[in-house]
Residue frames as a rotation matrix with the C-alpha (Angstrom) as fourth column:
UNK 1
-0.067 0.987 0.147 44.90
-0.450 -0.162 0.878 -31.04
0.891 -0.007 0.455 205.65
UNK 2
-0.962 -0.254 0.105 44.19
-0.187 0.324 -0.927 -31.68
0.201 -0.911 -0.359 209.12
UNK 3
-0.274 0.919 -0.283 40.93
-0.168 0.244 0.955 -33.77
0.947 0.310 0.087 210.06
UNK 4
-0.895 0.104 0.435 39.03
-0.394 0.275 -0.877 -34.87
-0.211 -0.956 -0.205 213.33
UNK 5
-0.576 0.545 -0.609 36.43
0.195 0.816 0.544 -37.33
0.793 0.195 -0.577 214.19
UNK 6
-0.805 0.238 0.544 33.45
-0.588 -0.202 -0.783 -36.78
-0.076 -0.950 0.303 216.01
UNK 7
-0.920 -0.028 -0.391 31.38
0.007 0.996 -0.088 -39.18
0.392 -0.084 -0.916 217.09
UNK 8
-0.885 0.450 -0.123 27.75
0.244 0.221 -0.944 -39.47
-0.397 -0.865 -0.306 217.32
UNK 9
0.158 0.743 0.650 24.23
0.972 0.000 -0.236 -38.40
-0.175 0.669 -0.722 215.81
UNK 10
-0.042 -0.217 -0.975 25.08
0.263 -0.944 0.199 -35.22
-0.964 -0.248 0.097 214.32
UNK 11
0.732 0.568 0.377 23.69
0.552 -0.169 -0.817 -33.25
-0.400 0.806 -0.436 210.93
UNK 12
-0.073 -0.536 0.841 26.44
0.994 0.028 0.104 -32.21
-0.080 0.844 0.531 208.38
UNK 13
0.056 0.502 0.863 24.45
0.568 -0.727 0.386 -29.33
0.821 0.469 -0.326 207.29
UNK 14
0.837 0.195 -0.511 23.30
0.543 -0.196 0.816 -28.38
0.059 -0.961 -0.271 210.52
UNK 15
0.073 -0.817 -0.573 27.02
0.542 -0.450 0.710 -27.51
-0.838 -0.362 0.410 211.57
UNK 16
-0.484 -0.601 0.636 27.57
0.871 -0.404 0.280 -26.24
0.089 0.689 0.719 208.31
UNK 17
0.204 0.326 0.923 24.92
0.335 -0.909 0.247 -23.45
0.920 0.259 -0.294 208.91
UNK 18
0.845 -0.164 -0.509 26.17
0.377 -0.492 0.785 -23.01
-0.379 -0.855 -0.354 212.46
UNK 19
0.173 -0.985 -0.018 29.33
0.780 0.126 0.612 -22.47
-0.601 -0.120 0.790 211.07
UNK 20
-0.462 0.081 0.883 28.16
0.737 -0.519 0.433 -19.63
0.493 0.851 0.181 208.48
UNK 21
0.523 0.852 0.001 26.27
0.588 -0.362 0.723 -18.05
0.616 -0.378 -0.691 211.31
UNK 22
0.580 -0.561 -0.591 29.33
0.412 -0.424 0.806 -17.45
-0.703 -0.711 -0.015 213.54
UNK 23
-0.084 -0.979 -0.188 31.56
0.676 -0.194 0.711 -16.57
-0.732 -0.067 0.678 210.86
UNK 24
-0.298 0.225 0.928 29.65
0.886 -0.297 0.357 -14.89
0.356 0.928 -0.111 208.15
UNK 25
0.616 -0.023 -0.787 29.85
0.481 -0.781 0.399 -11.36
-0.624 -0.624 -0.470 210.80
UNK 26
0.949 0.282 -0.139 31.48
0.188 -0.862 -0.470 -8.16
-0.252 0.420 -0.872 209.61
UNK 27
0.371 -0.885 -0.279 34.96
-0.846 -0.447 0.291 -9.21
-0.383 0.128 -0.915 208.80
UNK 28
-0.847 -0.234 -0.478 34.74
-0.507 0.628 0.591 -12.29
0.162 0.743 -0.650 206.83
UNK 29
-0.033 0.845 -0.534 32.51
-0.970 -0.156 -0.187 -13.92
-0.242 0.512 0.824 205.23
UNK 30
-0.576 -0.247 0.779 31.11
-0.401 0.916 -0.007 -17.87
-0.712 -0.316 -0.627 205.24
UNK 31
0.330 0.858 -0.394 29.04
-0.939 0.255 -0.231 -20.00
-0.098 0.446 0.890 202.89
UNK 32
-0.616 -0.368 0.697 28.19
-0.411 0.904 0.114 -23.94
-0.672 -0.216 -0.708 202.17
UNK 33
-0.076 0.386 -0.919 27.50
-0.977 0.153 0.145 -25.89
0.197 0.910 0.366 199.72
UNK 34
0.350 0.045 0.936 26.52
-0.195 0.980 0.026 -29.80
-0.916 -0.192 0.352 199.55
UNK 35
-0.556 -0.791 -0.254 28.92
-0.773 0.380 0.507 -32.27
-0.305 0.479 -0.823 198.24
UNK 36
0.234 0.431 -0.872 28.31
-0.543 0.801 0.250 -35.91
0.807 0.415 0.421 196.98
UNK 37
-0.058 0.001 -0.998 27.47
0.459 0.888 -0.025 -38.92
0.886 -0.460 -0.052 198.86
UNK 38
0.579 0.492 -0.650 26.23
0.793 -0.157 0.588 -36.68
0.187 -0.857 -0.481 202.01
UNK 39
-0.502 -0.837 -0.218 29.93
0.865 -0.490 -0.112 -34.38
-0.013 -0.245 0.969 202.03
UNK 40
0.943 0.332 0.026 29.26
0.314 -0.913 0.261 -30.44
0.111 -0.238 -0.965 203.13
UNK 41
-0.348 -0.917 0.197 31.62
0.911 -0.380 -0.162 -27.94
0.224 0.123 0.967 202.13
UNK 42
0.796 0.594 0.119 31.92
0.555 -0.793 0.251 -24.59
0.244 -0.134 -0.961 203.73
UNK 43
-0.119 -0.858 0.500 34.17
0.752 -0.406 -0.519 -21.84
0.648 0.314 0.693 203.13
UNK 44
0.722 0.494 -0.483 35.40
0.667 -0.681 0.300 -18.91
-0.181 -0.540 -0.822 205.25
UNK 45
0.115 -0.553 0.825 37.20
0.801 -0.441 -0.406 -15.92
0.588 0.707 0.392 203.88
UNK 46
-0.264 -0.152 -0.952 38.35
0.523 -0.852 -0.009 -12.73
-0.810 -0.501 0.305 206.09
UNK 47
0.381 0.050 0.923 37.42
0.908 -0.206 -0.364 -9.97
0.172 0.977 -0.124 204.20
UNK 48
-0.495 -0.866 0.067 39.50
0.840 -0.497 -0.218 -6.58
0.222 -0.052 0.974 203.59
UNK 49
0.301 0.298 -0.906 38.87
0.919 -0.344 0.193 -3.46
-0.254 -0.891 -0.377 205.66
UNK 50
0.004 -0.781 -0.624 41.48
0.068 -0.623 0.780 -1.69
-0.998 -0.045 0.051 203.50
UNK 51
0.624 0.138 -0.769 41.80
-0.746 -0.184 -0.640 -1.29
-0.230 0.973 -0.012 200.29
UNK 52
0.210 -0.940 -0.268 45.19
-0.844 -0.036 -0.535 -3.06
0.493 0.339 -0.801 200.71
UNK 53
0.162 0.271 0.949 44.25
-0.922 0.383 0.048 -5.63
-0.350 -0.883 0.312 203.29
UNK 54
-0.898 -0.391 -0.201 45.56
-0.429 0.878 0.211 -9.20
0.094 0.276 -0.957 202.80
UNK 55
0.564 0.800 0.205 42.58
-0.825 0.533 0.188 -12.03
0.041 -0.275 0.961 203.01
UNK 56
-0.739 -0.672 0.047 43.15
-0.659 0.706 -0.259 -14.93
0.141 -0.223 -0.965 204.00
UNK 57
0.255 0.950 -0.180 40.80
-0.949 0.282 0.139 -18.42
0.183 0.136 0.974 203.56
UNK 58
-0.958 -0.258 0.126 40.36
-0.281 0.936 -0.213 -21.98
-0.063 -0.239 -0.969 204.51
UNK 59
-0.307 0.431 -0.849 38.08
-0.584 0.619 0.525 -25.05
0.751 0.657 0.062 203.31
UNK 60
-0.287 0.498 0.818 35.89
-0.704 0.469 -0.533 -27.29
-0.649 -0.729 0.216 205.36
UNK 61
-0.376 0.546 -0.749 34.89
-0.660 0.409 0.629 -30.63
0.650 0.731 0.206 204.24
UNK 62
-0.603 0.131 0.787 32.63
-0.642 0.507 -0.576 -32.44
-0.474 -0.852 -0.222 206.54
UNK 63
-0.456 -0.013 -0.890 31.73
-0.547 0.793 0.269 -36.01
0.702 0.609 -0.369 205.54
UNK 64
0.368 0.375 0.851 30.16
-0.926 0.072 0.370 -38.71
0.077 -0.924 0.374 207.27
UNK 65
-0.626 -0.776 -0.075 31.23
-0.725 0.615 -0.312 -41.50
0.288 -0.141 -0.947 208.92
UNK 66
-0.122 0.734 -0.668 29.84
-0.069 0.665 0.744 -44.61
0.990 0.137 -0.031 210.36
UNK 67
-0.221 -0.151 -0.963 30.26
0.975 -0.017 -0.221 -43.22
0.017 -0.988 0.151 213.87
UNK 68
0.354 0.182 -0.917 29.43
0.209 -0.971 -0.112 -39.27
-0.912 -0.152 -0.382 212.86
UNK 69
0.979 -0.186 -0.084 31.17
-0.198 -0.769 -0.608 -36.87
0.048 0.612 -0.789 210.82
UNK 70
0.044 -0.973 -0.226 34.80
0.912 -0.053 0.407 -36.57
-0.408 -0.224 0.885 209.79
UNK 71
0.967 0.176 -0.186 35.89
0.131 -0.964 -0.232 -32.98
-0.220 0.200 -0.955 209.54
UNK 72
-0.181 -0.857 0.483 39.00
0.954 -0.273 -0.125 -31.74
0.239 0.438 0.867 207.09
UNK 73
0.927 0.156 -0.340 40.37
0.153 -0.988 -0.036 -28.81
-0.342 -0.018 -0.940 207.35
UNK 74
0.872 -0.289 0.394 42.04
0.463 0.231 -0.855 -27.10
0.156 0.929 0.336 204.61
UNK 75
-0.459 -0.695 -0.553 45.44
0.671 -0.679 0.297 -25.18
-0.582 -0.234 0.779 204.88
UNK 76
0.375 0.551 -0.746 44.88
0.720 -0.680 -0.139 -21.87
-0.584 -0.485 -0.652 205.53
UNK 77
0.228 -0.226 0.947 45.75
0.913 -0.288 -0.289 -19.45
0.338 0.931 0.140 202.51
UNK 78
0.883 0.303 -0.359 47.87
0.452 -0.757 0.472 -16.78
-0.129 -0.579 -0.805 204.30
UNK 79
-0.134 -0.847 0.515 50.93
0.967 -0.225 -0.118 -15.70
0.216 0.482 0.849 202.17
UNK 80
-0.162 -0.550 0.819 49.71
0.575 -0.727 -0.375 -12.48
0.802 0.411 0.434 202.34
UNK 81
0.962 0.041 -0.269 48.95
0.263 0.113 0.958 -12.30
0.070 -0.993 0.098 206.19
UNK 82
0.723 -0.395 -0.567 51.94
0.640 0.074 0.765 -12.59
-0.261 -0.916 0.306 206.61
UNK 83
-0.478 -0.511 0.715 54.06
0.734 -0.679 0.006 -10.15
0.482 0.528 0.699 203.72
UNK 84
0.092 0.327 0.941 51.98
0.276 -0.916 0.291 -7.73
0.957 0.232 -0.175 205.52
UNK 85
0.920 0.089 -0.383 52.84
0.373 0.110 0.921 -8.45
0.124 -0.990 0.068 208.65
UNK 86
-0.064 -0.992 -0.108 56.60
0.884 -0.107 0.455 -8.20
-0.463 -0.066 0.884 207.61
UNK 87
-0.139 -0.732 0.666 56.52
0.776 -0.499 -0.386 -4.99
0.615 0.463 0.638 206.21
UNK 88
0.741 0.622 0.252 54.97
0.068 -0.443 0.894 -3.79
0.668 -0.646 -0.370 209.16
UNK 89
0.779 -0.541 -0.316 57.72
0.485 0.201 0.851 -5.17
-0.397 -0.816 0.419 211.06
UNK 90
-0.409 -0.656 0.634 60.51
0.811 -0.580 -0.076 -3.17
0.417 0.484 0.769 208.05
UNK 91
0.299 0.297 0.907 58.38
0.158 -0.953 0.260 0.23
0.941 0.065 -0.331 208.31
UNK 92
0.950 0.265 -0.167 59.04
0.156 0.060 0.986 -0.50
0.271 -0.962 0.016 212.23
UNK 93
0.374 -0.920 -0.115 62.68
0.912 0.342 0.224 -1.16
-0.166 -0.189 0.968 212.10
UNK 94
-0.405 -0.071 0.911 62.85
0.501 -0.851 0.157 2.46
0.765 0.520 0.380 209.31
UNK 95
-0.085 0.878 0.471 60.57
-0.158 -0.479 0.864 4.00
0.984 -0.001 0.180 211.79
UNK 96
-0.659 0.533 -0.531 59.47
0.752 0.438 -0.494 2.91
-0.031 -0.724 -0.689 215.15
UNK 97
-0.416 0.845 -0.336 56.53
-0.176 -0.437 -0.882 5.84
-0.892 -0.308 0.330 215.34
UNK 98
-0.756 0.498 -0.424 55.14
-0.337 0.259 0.905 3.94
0.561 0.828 -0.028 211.70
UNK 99
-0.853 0.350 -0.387 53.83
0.324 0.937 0.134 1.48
0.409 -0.011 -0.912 214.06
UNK 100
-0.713 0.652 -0.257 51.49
0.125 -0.243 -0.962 3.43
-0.690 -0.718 0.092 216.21
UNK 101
-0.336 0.727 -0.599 49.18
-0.887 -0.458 -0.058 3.94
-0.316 0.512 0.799 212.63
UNK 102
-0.635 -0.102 -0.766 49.96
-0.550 0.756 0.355 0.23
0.543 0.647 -0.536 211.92
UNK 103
-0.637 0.391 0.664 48.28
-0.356 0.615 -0.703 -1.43
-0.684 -0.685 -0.252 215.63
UNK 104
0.230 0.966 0.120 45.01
-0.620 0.241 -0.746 -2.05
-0.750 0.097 0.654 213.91
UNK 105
0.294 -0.381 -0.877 46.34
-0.865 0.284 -0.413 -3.32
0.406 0.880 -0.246 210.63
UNK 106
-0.602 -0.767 -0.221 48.71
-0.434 0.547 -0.716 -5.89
0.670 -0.335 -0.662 212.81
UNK 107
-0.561 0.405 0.722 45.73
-0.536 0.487 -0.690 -7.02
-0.631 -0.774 -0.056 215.21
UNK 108
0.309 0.951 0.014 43.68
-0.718 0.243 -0.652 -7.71
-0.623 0.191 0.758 212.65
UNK 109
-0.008 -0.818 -0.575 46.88
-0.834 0.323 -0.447 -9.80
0.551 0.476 -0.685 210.67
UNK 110
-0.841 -0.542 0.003 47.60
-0.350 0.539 -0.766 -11.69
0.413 -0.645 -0.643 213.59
UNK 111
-0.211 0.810 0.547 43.40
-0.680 0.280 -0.678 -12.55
-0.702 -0.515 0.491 214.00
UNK 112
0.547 0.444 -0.709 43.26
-0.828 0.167 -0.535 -13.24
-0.119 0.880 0.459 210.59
UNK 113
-0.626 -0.442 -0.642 46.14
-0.355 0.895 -0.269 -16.56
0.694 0.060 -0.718 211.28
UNK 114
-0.738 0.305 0.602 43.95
-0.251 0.703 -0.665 -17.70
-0.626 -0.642 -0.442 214.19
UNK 115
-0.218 0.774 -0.595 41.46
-0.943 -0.011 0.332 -18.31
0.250 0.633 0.732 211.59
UNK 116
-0.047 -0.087 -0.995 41.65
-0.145 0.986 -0.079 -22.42
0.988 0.141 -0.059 211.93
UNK 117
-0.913 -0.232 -0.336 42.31
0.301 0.173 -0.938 -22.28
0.276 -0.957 -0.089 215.76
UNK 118
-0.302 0.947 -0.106 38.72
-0.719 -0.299 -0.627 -20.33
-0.626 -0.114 0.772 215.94
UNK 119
-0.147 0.806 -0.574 36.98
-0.879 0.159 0.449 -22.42
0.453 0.571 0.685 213.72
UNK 120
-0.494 -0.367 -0.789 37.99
0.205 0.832 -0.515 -25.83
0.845 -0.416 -0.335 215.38
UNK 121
-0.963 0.190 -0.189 36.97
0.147 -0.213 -0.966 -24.26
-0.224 -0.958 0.177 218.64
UNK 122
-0.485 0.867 -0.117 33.50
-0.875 -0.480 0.066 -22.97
0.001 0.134 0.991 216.97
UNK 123
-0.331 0.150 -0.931 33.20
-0.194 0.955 0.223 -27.33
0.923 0.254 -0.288 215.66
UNK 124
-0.757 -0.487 -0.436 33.97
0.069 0.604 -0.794 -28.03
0.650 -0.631 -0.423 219.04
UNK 125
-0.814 0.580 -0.013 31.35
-0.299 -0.437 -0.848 -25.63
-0.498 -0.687 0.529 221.26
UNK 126
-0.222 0.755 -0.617 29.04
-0.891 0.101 0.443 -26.92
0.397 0.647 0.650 218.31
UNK 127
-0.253 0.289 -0.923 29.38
0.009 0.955 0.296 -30.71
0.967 0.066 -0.245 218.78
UNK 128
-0.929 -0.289 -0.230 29.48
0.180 0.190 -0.965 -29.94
0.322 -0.938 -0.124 222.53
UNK 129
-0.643 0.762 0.074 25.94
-0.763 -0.630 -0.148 -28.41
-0.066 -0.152 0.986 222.45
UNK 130
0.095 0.517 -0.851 24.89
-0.974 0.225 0.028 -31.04
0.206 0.826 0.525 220.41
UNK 131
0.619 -0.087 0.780 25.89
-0.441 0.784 0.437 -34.14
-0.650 -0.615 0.447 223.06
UNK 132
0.924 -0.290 -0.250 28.63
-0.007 0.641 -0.767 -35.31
0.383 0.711 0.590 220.31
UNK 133
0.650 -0.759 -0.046 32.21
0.147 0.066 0.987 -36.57
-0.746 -0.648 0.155 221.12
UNK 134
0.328 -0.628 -0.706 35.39
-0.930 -0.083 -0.358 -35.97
0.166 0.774 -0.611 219.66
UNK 135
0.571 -0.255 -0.781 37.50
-0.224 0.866 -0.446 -38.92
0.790 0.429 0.438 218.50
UNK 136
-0.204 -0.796 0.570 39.08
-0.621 -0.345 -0.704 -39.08
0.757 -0.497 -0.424 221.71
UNK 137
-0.325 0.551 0.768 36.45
-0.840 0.205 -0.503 -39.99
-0.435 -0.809 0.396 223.86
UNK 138
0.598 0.263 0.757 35.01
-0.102 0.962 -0.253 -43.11
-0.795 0.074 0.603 221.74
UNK 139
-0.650 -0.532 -0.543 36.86
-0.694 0.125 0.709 -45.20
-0.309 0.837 -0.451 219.05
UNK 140
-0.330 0.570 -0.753 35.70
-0.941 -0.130 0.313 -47.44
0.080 0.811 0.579 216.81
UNK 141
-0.344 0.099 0.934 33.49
-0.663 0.679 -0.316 -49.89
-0.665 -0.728 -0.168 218.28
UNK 142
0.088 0.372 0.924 32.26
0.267 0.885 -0.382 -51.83
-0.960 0.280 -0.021 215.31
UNK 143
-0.919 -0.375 0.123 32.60
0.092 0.100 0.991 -52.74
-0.384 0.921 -0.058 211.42
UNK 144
0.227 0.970 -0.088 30.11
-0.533 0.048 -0.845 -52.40
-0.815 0.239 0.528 208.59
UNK 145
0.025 0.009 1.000 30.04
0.220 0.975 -0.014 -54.98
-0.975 0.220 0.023 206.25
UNK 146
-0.496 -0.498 -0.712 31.41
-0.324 -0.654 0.683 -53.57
-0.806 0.570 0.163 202.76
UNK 147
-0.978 0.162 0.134 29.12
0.210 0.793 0.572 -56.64
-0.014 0.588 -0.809 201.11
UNK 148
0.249 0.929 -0.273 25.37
0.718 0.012 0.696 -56.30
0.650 -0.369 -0.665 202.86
UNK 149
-0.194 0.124 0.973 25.85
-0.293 -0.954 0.063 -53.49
0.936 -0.272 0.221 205.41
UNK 150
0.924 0.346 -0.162 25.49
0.048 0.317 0.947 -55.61
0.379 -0.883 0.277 208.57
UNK 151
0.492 -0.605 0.626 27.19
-0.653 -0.732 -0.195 -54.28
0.576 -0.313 -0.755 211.23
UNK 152
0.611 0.442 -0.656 29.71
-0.071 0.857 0.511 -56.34
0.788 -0.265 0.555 213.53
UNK 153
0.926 -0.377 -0.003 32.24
-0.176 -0.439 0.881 -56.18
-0.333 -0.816 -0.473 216.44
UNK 154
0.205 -0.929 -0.307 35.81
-0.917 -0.072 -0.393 -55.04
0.343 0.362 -0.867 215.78
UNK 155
-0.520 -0.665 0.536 38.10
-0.689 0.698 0.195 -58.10
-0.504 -0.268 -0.821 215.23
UNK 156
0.469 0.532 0.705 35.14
0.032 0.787 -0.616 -60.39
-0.883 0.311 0.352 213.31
UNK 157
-0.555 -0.763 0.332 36.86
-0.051 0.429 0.902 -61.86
-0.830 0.483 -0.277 210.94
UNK 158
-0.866 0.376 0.330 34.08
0.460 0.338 0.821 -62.30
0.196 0.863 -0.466 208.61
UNK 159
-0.349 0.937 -0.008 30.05
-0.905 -0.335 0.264 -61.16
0.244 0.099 0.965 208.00
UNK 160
-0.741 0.418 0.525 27.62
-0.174 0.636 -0.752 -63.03
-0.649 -0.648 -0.399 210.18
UNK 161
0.051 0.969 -0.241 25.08
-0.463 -0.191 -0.865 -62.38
-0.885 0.156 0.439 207.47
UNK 162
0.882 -0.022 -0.471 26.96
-0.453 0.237 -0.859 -63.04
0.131 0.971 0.198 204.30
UNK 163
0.573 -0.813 0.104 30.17
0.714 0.557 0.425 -64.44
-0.403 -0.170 0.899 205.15
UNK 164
0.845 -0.441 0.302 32.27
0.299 -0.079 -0.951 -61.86
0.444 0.894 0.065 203.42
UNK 165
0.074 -0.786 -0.614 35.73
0.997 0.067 0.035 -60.96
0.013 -0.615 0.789 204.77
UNK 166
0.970 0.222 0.095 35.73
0.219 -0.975 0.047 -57.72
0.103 -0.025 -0.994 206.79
UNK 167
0.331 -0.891 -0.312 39.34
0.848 0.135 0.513 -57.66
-0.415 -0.434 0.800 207.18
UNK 168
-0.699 -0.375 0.609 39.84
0.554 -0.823 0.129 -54.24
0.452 0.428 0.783 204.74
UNK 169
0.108 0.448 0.887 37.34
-0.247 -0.853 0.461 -52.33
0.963 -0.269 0.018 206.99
UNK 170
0.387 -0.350 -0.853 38.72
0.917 0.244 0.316 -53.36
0.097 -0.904 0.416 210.38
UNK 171
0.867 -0.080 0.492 40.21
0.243 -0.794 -0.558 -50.13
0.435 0.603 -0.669 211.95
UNK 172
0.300 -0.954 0.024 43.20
0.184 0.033 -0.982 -48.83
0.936 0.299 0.186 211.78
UNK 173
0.634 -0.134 -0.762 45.68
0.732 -0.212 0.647 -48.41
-0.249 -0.968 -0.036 215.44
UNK 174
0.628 -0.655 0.421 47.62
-0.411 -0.738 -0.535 -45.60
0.661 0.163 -0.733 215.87
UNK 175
0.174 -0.901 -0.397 51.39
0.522 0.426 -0.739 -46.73
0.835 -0.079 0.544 216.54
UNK 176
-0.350 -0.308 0.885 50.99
0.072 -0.950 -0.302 -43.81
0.934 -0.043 0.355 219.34
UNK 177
-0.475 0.507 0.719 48.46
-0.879 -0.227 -0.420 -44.05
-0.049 -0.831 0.553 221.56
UNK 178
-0.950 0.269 0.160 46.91
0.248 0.959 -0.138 -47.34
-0.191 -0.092 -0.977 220.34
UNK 179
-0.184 0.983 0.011 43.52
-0.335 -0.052 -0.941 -45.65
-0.924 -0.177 0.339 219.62
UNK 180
-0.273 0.411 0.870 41.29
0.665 0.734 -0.138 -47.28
-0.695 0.541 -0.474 217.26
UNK 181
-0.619 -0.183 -0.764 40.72
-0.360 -0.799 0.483 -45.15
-0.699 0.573 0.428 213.89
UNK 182
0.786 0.609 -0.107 37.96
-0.335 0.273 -0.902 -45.75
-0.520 0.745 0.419 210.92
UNK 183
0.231 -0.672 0.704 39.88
0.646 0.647 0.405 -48.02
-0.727 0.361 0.583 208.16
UNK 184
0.422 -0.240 0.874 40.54
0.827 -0.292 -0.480 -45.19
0.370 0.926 0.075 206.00
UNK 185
0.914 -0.058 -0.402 41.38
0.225 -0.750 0.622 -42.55
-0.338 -0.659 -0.673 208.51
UNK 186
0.564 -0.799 0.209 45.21
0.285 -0.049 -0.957 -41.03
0.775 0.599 0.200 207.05
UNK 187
-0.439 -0.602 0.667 45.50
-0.480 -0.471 -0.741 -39.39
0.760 -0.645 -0.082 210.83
UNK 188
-0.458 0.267 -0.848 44.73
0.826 0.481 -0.294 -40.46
0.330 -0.835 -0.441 214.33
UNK 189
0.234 0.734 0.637 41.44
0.239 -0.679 0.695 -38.70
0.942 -0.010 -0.335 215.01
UNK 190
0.744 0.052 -0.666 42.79
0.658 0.113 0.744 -38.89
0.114 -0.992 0.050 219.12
UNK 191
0.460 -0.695 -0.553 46.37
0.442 -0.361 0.821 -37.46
-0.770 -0.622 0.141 218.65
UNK 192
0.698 -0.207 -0.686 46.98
-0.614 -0.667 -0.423 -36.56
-0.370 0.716 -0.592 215.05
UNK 193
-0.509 -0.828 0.236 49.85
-0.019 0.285 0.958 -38.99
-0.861 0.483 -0.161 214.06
UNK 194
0.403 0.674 -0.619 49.31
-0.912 0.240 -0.332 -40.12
-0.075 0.699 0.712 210.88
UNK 195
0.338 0.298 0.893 48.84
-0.326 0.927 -0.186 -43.21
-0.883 -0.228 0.411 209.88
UNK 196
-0.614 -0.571 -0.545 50.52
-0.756 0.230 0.613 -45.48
-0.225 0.788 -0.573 207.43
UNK 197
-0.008 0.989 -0.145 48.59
-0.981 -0.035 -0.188 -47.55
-0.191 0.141 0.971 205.01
């Protein structure tokens, strides 16, 4: 599951119906659903042209953070993408004039893996619209008390309000680049490593 942080005032939902708008068009098909505790889940599914057509699908789960949204994205369900790609490429090998009936079949194959690379890009042109950064541009500039909810500045050792120790919501560095990361973050929202707990 790959995830990304973006950063700013920005509505769950909201993206989720932008995200059903762009993809829910005449070759696959989108819908969302609310989760618990604020979480939005929205699926997108290619759908088959053929009778015989592979599909191929992938999971959103956007969540929020205490800086925006974190956005998962499942692995992409494309086993049979690609068996159909390869026997395209057999019928080719048996054949080479198979392929000239196959083009369409094989363009739409080989759209149907950018699936994730388009959606990411759809997130992106979204949050951009929407004045939000990605985890790149701001890390994590302050803690929220896990006790009373009062925020405070990364590195306080304790809660100005209640004393309690923030030390398990401090956030995490990435051994990489050094950006700051939300204390639960499993990747680096800047470069992708992942993080060890």
């Amino acid at each position: 599951m790959e995830q990304r942080a973006f950063h700013g005032k920005i509505d769950a939902e909201e993206l989720a119906r932008s995200l059903v708008l762009r993809f829910n068009t005449g070759d696959s098909r989108a819908q969302w659903m609310r989760g618990q505790e604020g979480r939005t889940v929205v699926q997108i599914q290619s759908l088959k042209q053929d009778h015989d057509d592979p599909t191929t699908a992938v999971t959103l789960h956007i969540s929020p953070s205490r800086t925006g949204i974190v956005v998962a994205l499942g692995e992409q369900q494309w086993a049979g993408v690609a068996a159909d790609l390869a026997k395209s490429g057999l019928l080719a090998v048996l054949n080479p004039w198979s392929l000239l009936g196959e083009i369409d079949d094989i363009a739409r194959n080989v759209q149907r893996l950018q699936l994730r690379q388009q959606i990411w890009q759809a997130i992106e042109a979204y949050c951009k619209s929407a004045g939000v950064s990605t985890g790149a541009v701001m890390p994590v500039q302050q803690v929220i008390c896990p006790y009373c909810g009062t925020p405070a500045p990364v590195g306080q050792p304790t809660c100005k309000a209640c004393l309690g120790p923030l030390g398990s919501v401090q956030p995490v560095t990435c051994p990489r680049c050094g950006f700051l990361n939300e204390h639960d973050a499993r990747q680096c929202a800047n470069c992708r490593t992942p993080l060890s707990r």
